[in-house]
Structure formats: C-alpha cells, structure tokens
KOLLUMTI-248019 format. One record per residue (C-alpha): x, y, z. Coordinates in steps of 0.5 Angstrom, whole numbers, plus 500, padded with zeros to 3 digits. Example, Ala and Ser with C-alpha at 12.3 -4.5 7.8 and 13.67 -1.06 7.14 Angstrom:
// KOLLUMTI-248019
525491516/527498514/
***
This chain:
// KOLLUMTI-248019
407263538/403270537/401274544/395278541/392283545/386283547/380287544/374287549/367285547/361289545/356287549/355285556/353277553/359276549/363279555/361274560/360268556/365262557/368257553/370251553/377247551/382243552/389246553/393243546/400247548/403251555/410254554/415256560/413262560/405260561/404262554/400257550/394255546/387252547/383247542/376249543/370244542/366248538/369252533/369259533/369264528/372259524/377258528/379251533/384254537/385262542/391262545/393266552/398268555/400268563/396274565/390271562/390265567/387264573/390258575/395259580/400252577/401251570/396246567/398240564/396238556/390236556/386240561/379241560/378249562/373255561/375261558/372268554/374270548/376275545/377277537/385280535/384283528/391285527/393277529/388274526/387269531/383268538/385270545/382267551/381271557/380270564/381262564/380257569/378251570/372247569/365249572/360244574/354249572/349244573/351242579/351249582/344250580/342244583/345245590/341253590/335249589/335244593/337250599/331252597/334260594/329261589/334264582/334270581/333272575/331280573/326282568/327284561/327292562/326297556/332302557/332308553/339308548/345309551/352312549/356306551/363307554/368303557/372305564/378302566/374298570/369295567/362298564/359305564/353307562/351314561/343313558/342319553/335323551/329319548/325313550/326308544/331304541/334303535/332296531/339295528/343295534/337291538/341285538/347289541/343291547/339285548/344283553/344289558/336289558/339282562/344284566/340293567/334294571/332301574/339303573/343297576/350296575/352290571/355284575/362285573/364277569/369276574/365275580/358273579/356267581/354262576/346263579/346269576/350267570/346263568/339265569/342271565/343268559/336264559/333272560/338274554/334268550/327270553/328278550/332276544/325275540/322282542/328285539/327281533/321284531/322290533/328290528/321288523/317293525/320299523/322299514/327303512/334304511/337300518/343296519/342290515/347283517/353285512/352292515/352289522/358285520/362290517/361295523/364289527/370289524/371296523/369298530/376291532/380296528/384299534/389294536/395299536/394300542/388307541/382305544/376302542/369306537/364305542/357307538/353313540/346312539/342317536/336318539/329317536/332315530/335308526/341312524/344320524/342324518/345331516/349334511/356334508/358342512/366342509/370336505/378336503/379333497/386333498/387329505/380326504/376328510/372333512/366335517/358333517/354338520/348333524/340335524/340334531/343336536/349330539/349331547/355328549/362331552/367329547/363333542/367340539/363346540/363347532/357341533/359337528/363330526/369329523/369323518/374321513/374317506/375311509/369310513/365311507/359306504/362309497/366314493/363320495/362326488/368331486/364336491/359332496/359339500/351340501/349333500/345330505/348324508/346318514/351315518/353312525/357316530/361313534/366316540/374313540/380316545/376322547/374324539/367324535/367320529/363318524/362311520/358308514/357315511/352314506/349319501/342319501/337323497/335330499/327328500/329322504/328323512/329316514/324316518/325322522/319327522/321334520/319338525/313343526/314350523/310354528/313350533/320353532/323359537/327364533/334363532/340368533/347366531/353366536/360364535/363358539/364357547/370361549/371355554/372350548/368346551/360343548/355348551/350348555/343348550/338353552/332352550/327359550/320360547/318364542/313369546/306368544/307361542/304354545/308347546/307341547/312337551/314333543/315340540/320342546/323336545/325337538/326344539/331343544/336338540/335343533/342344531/348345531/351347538/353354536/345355534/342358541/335359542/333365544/327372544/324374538/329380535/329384529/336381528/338380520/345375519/349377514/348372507/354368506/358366500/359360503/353355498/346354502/346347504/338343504/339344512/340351511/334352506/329349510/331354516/329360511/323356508/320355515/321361518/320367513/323372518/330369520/336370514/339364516/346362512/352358516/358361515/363356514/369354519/375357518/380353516/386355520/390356526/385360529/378358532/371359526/371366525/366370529/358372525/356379526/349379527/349387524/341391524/344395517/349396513/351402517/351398523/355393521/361397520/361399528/365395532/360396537/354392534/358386532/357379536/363377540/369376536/372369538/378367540/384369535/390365533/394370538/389369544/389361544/396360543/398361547/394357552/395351547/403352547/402353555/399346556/404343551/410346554/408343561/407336557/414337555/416338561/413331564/416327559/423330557/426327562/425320561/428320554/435319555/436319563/438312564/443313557/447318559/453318562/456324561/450328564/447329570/439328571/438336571/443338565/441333560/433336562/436343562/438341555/433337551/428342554/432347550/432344544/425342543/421348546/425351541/418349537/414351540/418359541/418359533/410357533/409363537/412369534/410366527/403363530/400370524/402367519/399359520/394358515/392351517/394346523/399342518/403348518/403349525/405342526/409342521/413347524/414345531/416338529/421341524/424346529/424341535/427336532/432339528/435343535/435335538/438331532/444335531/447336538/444328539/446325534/453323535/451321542/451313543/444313546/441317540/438310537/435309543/432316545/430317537/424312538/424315545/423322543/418320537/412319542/413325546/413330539/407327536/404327544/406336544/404337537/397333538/396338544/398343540/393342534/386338537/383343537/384346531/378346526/381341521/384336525/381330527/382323530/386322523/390327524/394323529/397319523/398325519/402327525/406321526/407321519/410328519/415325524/417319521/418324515/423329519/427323522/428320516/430326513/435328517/439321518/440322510/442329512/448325517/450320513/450325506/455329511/459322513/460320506/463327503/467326511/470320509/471320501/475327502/479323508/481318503/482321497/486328500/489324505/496327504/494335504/494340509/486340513/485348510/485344504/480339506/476343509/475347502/473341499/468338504/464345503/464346496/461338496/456340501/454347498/453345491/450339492/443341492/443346486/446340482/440336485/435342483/438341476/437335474/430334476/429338468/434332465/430328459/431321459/432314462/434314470/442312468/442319463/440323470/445319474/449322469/448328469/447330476/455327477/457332472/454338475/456336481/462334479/463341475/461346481/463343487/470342483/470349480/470352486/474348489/479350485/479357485/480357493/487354493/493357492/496357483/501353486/497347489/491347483/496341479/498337485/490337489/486337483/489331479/486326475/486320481/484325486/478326483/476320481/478316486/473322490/467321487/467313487/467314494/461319493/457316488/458308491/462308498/465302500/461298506/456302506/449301502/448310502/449313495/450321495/445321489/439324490/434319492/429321486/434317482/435311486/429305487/425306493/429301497/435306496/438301491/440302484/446305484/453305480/458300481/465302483/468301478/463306474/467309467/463315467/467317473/473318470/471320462/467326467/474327470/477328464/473332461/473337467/481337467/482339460/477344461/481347465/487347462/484350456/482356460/490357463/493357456/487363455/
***
C-alpha cells in the first residue's frame, strides 16, 4: 500500500475543507485507504497512515469519516490529513442559533498582495508594498480575504469551530464573484486556466523531501518583467535581472533571480542575453526562483507604465553588501526635484539591489564591454548625464567584481578614486570554509558512531574530522585558482572523499556510513558554494550528482584493484610474494595507459576489447617481465600462467565486474567476454614468441 507524503495546500480554503468517505481498507499498522463520495481529481480513493488519524481506536470498514486532502505528485495518489469521525455541521449551526449567538462572520477585506510562506506551524504572512492585487492569482487569495482582516491571524484548521467553518466558506463564496471580475477587467498577458494548472502542478514538485514554491507576488503588476542579465548554455541556467526591485530577505545582493531551462514556456534562442522576459518568482528552502519564464517583445510593458523621466534620482553604481545580505533600499532625491507620492514609489523600488539612489555628482561609469541590454538603454535615454552600463557578475569563486566610478582616464588608475572593492576569493573563503568546517563538526560524528567497534566515539570523530577537512584544507590554498563554484566543489568532494574512501573502505560498516557520509558532503559543499555567483537552487542536483559520481568512481577503483588481488593469487599462487607483487603493480600501472589507447581503436566494440586486452597484456607483462630474475622468466611467464591470469581479469569468476574500460561495456556493466574467450590465448602466444625471438638476438 503506497504512504505518500503529504504536500500542503495553497491556499487557506483548500487547507481547511473536509471531505467525506468511507474507510474501504485499515492494516495492523493503521494504515489504510478511504473511498471518497465525490471523487476528486479523478480519483475515488486517498489513503492514510497512523499519523494522519485522529481517532484514538482503529476504525472498522465502513465508517463514514471526514478528512482533508492532500495531493502526493511522486505517488499519484491522494492522502488524507487530519481524519476524524463524522461532524454533524447542521446540527451545530442549529444549536448556536437557537442560543441566540449570532454566526460570525468577517467581511471580505481587500488585502494588498502578499508573500506567502509557510512555518512549521502554520501560516505566516508577511504583506509587501502596493495596494492592489494580481487578477490571475485572485482565485488563490479569495480564501484569505475569508479568513484576513485587519491583520488577523488565520484560525488554525484544527481548532476552529464549525461556526467559523462554515461561515467562511459562505464569505469565500460570496467574495468569489468580485475576484472574477477583477480577473476581467485587467486585459493582458495574465494567468490563463491551463497556466494556473500548470503552476499547480509545478509548485507540487517538491516531494523529495525540499520545501514547497511559495509565490511572491509582484507588486502592482500581473507578472514580473525584466531581462535575461547572464545564461549558460551548457547547464542551461542563468539569471534575470527584474525592472523592479523584489523586497524580500532571500533575495541575493546581486538583485537578481536564478532561473533554469526547465522552467521555461519555450526554447529560449542561442543567445537570449538581452531579451526582455515575464515571469513569476516563487521562494523555495530559502532560495529565489523563477517559473513560467516567457519571451516577450521589447516594446510590450505588460501593463506596467514606464516610470517618469523627470521623476528619477541620479544614479551611482556600488558594488554588493559586504554583508552578503539584501541591502537596505535608500532612496534620495534629486535637489531641485519635486515628487509626488506615485514618483517616490516608483523610484523607490527602481533597479536592482546594487543600484543606490544617491546626490547628483559628476560621477562617470566606465562603459562595459558587456552588450547594453534594453533595460540599460532606457537608463541612458532618460537620463542624458548618467553613462550607465551593468558590469556582469563575475562568474567565479569570488563575489562580482567591483565598479570604478572613475572622474578621468588619469583618475581611474589611482587606487584612491576606485569604489570599494568587494570581497575577493581570499577574503570570503575563508569565512565560507569557517562555517562549513563548523557544519562538519556537528554532523561527523553521527556517520558511523553506533557501527564501530574498534574505535572510540572521540577516535573515530578524530579520524573522519581528518579525512574530510582534508578538502576544505586544499580549497583554501588553491581558492586563487578556482574559476567557478563547480571547480571549488568539485574539489572538495574529491579531496574529501578520496581521504574517507580509502581508510574506510574495508571497514564492515562502509555501506552503511557511505549513504551516511553523502548527506553531509553535499550539506559542506552547499555551504561552500550558496553563495557563489552561479550557484542557484539547482545547483543542489549538480552537487549531489558530483558525489554520486566520485563514490561510484571509487567503488570501481576497489573492486579494479579486488580483481587484479585475486586473479594474480590464483594464477601465481605457487611463486614467492616479491613476485607477486611485481605483477599486481605492473597490471595497475599500465592499465590506464592501455585504456587511453584504445579510445584511437577503429571498429566494432569486440575489435576494441581486442585491442585493449592486447595493450594491456603486452605492457603490463613486458615490464613484468624484465623485473624478475633470467632464471624465473620461463617458469612465471608461462603460456597457462598468463592465460589463466587474463580469464580471471577480462571475466572473474562469481563476480559480474570486468577490468575492461567501462567505455566498452553496455551501460548496465554487461557485455563482456566469456570465460572461455580464445582471443586470450592467441594473444598470449603471440607475446611468448615475441620474447623468444628477442632472446635468440
């Protein structure tokens, strides 16, 4: 039986509405499934577990019980939340009647948009600037104008009484008209049915474990508009610069939002650097995104008038916060300049967060090689005495480059008239490495503490404190060298887990502390790299996918190793260990040349299996060879020998890994030779005769 997990709702009404149904299945375990009487979604049953009862004794089949739902995407199913018996809400409401209590009901309240956010707890709700709200999402915030007024906190679902229950869905009914019609009176590029749809099921996405997409809403506006400020076509992400400012606290100090190609109404062009775009921006485990991404025309406002050229202050440009943290808007008026409460408004919120308002100076920016985008040409086409071009973020392990802000080309190269530089790779590091090396600490020592044996608590901390912070070490003296934040967690993850692997690997609890140990490397290297320009939310999947790829790297590595051990053993078993020994190096160290090679090898893949076992055959063995002693050579190097010893390489006996490059196997690790492969043998011949002609020279 599934056990989805839940996924909370959108809005206080879908939240708080019960269903109804009949208990269809119940396990031993209080797991069961409900029949619903209405289907919902196109589906007749939800299932539950323990957790989600409220009813102290197991139900038997057939009871009729009231539920919410909650929708599981991963699953494909429905779950019930909250489920209890039968409420007799009639009932109720006659009896308050007759008491003579008056229903209370709250009148519907026009709230200005909101950023939407969810506690541990419940709903908070933190209102942002502007008065009016967004047609398309009118539907969504029918509910709280139910539940808001002048501020009031929304009555938790599991405490309010049926009264209140109902008398707020006739008060969402009643408002539900009025957000209708203000969905009709404002034309243009809205949230249409299949949009809202579709932005149903992509905020539903998160039921790995991550946190919900909560909607910020833009102010004033039916979507956000901006331009593509920087795009990568090889991880196919990049960053949109917003015309107006987003106030809210997980907002980076560069001012802009992450967006990926996933997220995209459609294919974006080669170079879509410039464009001008709409979009929505939504907020998810303390990160800023952007969905619905679409290209719009660079004339198109979207019903967002420009703002007024006479109405705008001067503007200077300053590198980020050093403090890493969104920056306080400042918002200062021209001299001589009248405003009217809309103009402050509008200037207040201009820009991007490193754009301060500030006096009129004779200040020049230096032009930018980076292409003026339309946002940046309106800049210099209002403002005839301001220069303005964005100088793009660097993309690198340190924060974006600092801009001078030089009066002349003499003064710009004085360091003195230079705006404040911002911090370099030398200066932030260290406080990143600081924080994770501290976040290592905490969670080192649940990796293995209940596994070992042999160790103490305090020895194996000692131990595994070592063998990790070895990364974060090598970060710090090669942090110079680092040219984006894949190379610095590429780094540390390879560092870290080669020092773990190693010493680790043979221990009876590696399993175990392998899938242990790969939560906290991704948790050190997201510390390392969050902030970095470039890293955003799906960053976190690069990162787990660098770990994935390092751990199966090295398990290959163990049993490449395991294999050359126990093919050697048994086919020189009867020889001295400095014989041995001779044999397993030379396998090992001229493996990698022969898999090299064989990558320039023409033909079908078995003609490359040939030709790898051959190289490595002829120069694992030649320098096997002249090692030992002139009277060994004929008793270690014989025919069988060596033929019995690639068999046990090329195809191991009760093992499924092959010592073939991987390259030439199927993705699944199959493909391999059989045992009993003849090449093996006309390829050991070929290298005995080789040598016996080279003796008779």
């Amino acid at each position: 039986m599934p056990l989805p997990r839940p996924l909370p709702h959108r809005t206080v009404k879908e939240e708080a509405q019960r269903h109804n149904g009949c208990i269809d299945e119940i396990n031993d375990d209080r797991s069961g499934c409900v029949t619903l009487e209405q289907p919902y979604l196109e589906q007749e049953k939800a299932f539950f577990g323990a957790a989600d009862l409220q009813i102290r004794s197991s139900p038997p089949i057939g009871t009729r019980v009231t539920f919410t739902l909650m929708i599981d995407p991963e699953d494909d199913c429905l779950r019930c939340g909250a489920l209890g018996g039968a409420v007799a809400r009639a009932r109720s409401r006659s009896r308050s009647r007759e008491d003579g209590r008056a229903p209370l009901r709250r009148k519907p309240q026009t709230v200005p948009p909101r950023v939407l956010s969810r506690s541990a707890n419940g709903h908070t709700r933190t209102p942002a600037t502007g008065t009016h709200e967004l047609p398309e999402t009118a539907k969504m915030l029918a509910a709280e104008r139910a539940c808001v007024a002048d501020g009031a906190d929304v009555f938790p679902a599991d405490v309010e009484s049926d009264e209140v229950k109902a008398d707020v869905e006739e008060d969402a009914k009643s408002d539900a008209p009025d957000a209708a019609g203000g969905a009709d009176e404002a034309k243009g590029p809205g949230l249409d049915e299949e949009l809202r749809d579709h932005l149903k099921r992509e905020l539903g996405r998160s039921s790995s474990g991550r946190f919900r997409k909560h909607l910020v809403a833009p102010p004033a506006c039916k979507m956000w508009t901006g331009v593509i400020f920087k795009w990568s076509g090889e991880t196919e992400e990049g960053w949109l610069l917003p015309d107006d400012d987003i106030r809210h606290d997980c907002l980076p100090t560069s001012g802009m939002v992450w967006f990926s190609h996933d997220h995209t109404e459609a294919d974006l062009p080669d170079d879509p650097e410039g464009r001008r775009v709409q979009f929505l921006v939504y907020e998810q485990n303390g990160s800023l995104g952007a969905i619905f991404v679409k290209l719009v025309d660079a004339d198109q406002t979207d019903g967002q008038r420009l703002r007024s050229p006479g109405s705008r202050a001067r503007l200077e440009c300053r590198p980020p916060s050093r403090s890493w943290q969104h920056p306080n808007h400042i918002d200062e008026a021209e001299d001589g300049e009248e405003e009217d409460e809309e103009d402050d408004q509008e200037v207040s919120g201009f820009g991007p967060s490193w754009f301060r308002m500030a006096e009129a100076s004779n200040c020049r920016v230096a032009q930018s090689s980076y292409p003026a985008t339309p946002y940046m040409n309106r800049l210099n086409r209002d403002d005839e005495d301001v220069d303005l071009d964005e100088e793009p973020p660097e993309v690198g392990w340190a924060l974006a480059a600092s801009v001078s802000a030089p009066k002349s080309s003499a003064a710009s190269k004085s360091p003195a008239n230079s705006a404040p530089s911002a911090p370099s790779a030398a200066q932030r590091l260290p406080l990143a490495v600081s924080s994770a090396r501290q976040a290592l600490q905490d969670e080192v020592s649940l990796v293995a503490q209940d596994l070992e044996t042999h160790w103490s608590p305090a020895e194996l901390k000692r131990r595994l404190m070592r063998y990790l912070s070895h990364g974060l070490e090598k970060l710090e003296k090669k942090s110079a060298s680092l040219e984006s934040w894949k190379e610095a967690a590429q780094m540390f993850l390879k560092e870290s887990s080669t020092q773990f692997y190693w010493p680790c690997s043979g221990k009876p609890w590696y399993p175990e502390a392998e899938e242990r140990i790969k939560p906290v490397l991704e948790m050190v290297a997201w510390e390392l790299i969050q902030d970095c320009p470039g890293a955003g939310p799906g960053s976190k999947e690069v990162v787990q996918n660098m770990i994935e790829e390092e751990f199966v790297r090295y398990a290959e590595q163990r049993n490449f190793q395991d294999t050359v051990h126990n093919a050697v053993a048994e086919s020189f078993n009867e020889l001295e260990d400095d014989v041995r020994k001779k044999v397993i190096t030379s396998l090992q160290k001229m493996h990698p040349g022969a898999c090299e090679a064989v990558k320039a090898a023409t033909g079908h893949r078995l003609k490359k299996i040939e030709a790898f076992v051959r190289q490595w055959m002829k120069d694992s063995m030649d320098r096997s060879y002249n090692a030992v002693k002139q009277q060994q050579k004929d008793i270690v190097f014989s025919e069988k020998r060596m033929t019995l010893l690639f068999k046990c390489l090329i195809s191991p006996e009760g093992s499924e890994f092959s010592c073939l490059p991987r390259d030439l196997l199927n993705p699944d690790g199959t493909g391999r030779p059989p045992r009993n492969w003849k090449f093996i043998r006309e390829a050991v011949i070929e290298l005995v005769t080789r040598w016996q002609q080279n003796a008779k020279k």
